[in-house]
N, C-alpha and C positions, 0 to 999 in steps of 0.2 A: 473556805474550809468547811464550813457551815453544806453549800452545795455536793462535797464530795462524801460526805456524812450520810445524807439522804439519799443518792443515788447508787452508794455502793450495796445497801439492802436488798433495791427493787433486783438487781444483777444476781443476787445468790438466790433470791426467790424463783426468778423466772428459770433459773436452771443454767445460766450461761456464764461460764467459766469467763473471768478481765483478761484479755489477749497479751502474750508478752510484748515487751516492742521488739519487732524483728531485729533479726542479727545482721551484721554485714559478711556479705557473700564473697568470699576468694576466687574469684571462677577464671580460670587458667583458659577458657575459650577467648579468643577475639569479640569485641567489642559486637554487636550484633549477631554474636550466635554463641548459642548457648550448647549445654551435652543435647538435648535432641535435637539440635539444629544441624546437625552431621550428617552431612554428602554419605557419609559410609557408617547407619549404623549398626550396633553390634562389634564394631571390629575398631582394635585398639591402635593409639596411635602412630607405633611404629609399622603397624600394617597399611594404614592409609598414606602414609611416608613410601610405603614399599610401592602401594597402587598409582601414584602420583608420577613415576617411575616408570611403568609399564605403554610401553608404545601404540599408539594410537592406529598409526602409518601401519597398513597393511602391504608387506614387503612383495615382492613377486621374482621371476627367474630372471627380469632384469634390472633388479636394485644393484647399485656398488656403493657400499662404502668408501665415502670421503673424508672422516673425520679428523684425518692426516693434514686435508688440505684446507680445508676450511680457516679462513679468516689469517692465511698464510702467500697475500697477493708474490707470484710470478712462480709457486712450486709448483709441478707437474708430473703428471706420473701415467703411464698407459695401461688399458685393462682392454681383455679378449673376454668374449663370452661365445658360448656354443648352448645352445636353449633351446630345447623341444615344447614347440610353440604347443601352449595348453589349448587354447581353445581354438584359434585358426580364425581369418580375419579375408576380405577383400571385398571385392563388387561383386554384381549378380551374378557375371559369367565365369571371372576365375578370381582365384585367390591362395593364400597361403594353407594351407590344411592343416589340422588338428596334426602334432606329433611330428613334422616337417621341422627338420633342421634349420635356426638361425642364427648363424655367425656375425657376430657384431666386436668391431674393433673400436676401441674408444679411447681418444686423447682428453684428458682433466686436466684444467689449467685452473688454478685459482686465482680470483678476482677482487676487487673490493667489494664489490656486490651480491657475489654470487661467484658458481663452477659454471666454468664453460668446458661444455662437451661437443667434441669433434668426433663424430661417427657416421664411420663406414661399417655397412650392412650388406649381406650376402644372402638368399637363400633361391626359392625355388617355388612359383607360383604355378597351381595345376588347375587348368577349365576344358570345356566344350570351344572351339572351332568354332566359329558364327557362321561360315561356310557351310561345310562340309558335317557337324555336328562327332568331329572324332578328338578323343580328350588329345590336349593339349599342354605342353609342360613348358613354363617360359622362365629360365633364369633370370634371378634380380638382383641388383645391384645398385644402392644409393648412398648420398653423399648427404651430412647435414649439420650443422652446427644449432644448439640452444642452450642459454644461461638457465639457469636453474638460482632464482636467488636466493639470500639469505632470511629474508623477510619479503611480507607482503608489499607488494607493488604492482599497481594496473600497467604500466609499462612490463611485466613479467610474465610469461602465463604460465610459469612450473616454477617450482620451489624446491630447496632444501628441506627432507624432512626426517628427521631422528637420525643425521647425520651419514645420509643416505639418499643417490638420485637414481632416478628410478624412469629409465627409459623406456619401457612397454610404450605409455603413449604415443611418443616421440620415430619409437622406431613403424609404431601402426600406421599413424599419419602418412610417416614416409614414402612408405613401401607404398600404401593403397595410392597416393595419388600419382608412383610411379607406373602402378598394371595400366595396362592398354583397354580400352571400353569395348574392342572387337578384335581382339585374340584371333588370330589363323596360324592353324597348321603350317604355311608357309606362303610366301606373298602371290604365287601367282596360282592359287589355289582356286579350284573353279566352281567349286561348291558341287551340289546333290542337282542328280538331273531333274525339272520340276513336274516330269509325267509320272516317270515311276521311283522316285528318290534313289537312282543308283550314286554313289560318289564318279564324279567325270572323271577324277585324276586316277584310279585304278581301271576304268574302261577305258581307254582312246577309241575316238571314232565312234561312240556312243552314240546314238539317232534314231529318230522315229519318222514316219512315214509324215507326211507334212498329211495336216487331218484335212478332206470334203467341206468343201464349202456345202453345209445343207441345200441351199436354193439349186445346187447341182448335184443333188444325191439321185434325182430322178434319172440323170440323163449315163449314170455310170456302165449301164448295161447296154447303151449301144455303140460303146466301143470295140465290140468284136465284131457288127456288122461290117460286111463287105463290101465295095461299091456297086459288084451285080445287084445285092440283093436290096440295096436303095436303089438303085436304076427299075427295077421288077418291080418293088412297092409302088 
């Protein structure tokens, strides 16, 4: 008592106010984060409820919605699509072009795992000839099935995402590995003549004189002699 007597003086002299004991704190955050510990702040929390909500998955013109089927193993249901390919896709020499119609027919079957999607694909690949160098437009046509699962898994390479599968991928792969690496006009195409690059298949009988052997370029001019007039030399 004696100690708290003499030290409570020196405390009003030096100018510094006996601290209260602190209060205990209500604090409605989870355990390790506090009001500025907020992923979102400023914004209250039935708006970060709303953001928590808002879809990650950037959808494109070949997402469909499955959330019908999902986690409902043996139901099934068919979808068409028709989709003007945004940006066009293939190998060097031809491919699907920007704004090219692709029809895609899709079977969903629900899985335990995941949707399985069976799709046939339709459109119309445009390139150069490797021949003859005159565009080319080759009809497409492919077949393909892939599980889309529900969760992550290295056995998977695509996924369900915001209740939504999303073939772009699926149908790009397809198609590019069904184009041909040397496209022609038609199989027995004979290509560009290689003197002067005319196409062979609109000339017939296209030809050049078979070229002088140099080493007998000297001797071209005495083909008009006569045998008198080497007889007389």
């Amino acid at each position: 008592m004696l100690q708290v007597q003499h030290i409570a003086p020196t405390l009003v002299q030096s100018g510094v106010a006996a601290a209260a004991p602190p209060r205990p704190r209500h604090n409605s955050q989870p355990d390790g984060q506090g009001a500025g510990d907020s992923p979102f702040p400023g914004i209250s929390a039935a708006q970060r409820v709303s953001l928590s909500l808002v879809s990650h998955h950037i959808q494109t013109p070949y997402s469909i919605p499955v959330y019908d089927l999902m986690h409902r193993p043996g139901e099934m249901r068919e979808k068409s699509l028709d989709v003007a390919e945004p940006e066009g896709f293939g190998n060097a020499v031809i491919g699907v072009r920007q704004g090219t119609n692709v029809h895609v027919d899709a079977r969903l079957e629900s899985l335990h795992d995941g949707i399985l999607a069976s799709v046939n694909v339709e459109t119309v690949a445009e390139g150069e000839c490797v021949r003859c160098l005159i565009d080319v437009k080759v009809p497409v046509e492919v077949e393909f099935q892939e599980l889309f699962a529900y969760s992550f898994d290295e056995a998977f390479d695509y996924m369900v995402h915001d209740d939504h599968v999303d073939l772009e991928p699926v149908v790009r792969d397809a198609v590019v590995l069904s184009l041909p690496f040397q496209p022609v006009c038609q199989e027995d195409c004979l290509g560009l003549c290689p003197e002067c690059g005319v196409r062979l298949l609109d000339n017939p009988g296209h030809e050049h004189e078979a070229p002088v052997d140099p080493r007998w370029a000297a001797l071209a001019g005495l083909e008009g002699l006569s045998d008198d007039d080497t007889t007389k030399s």
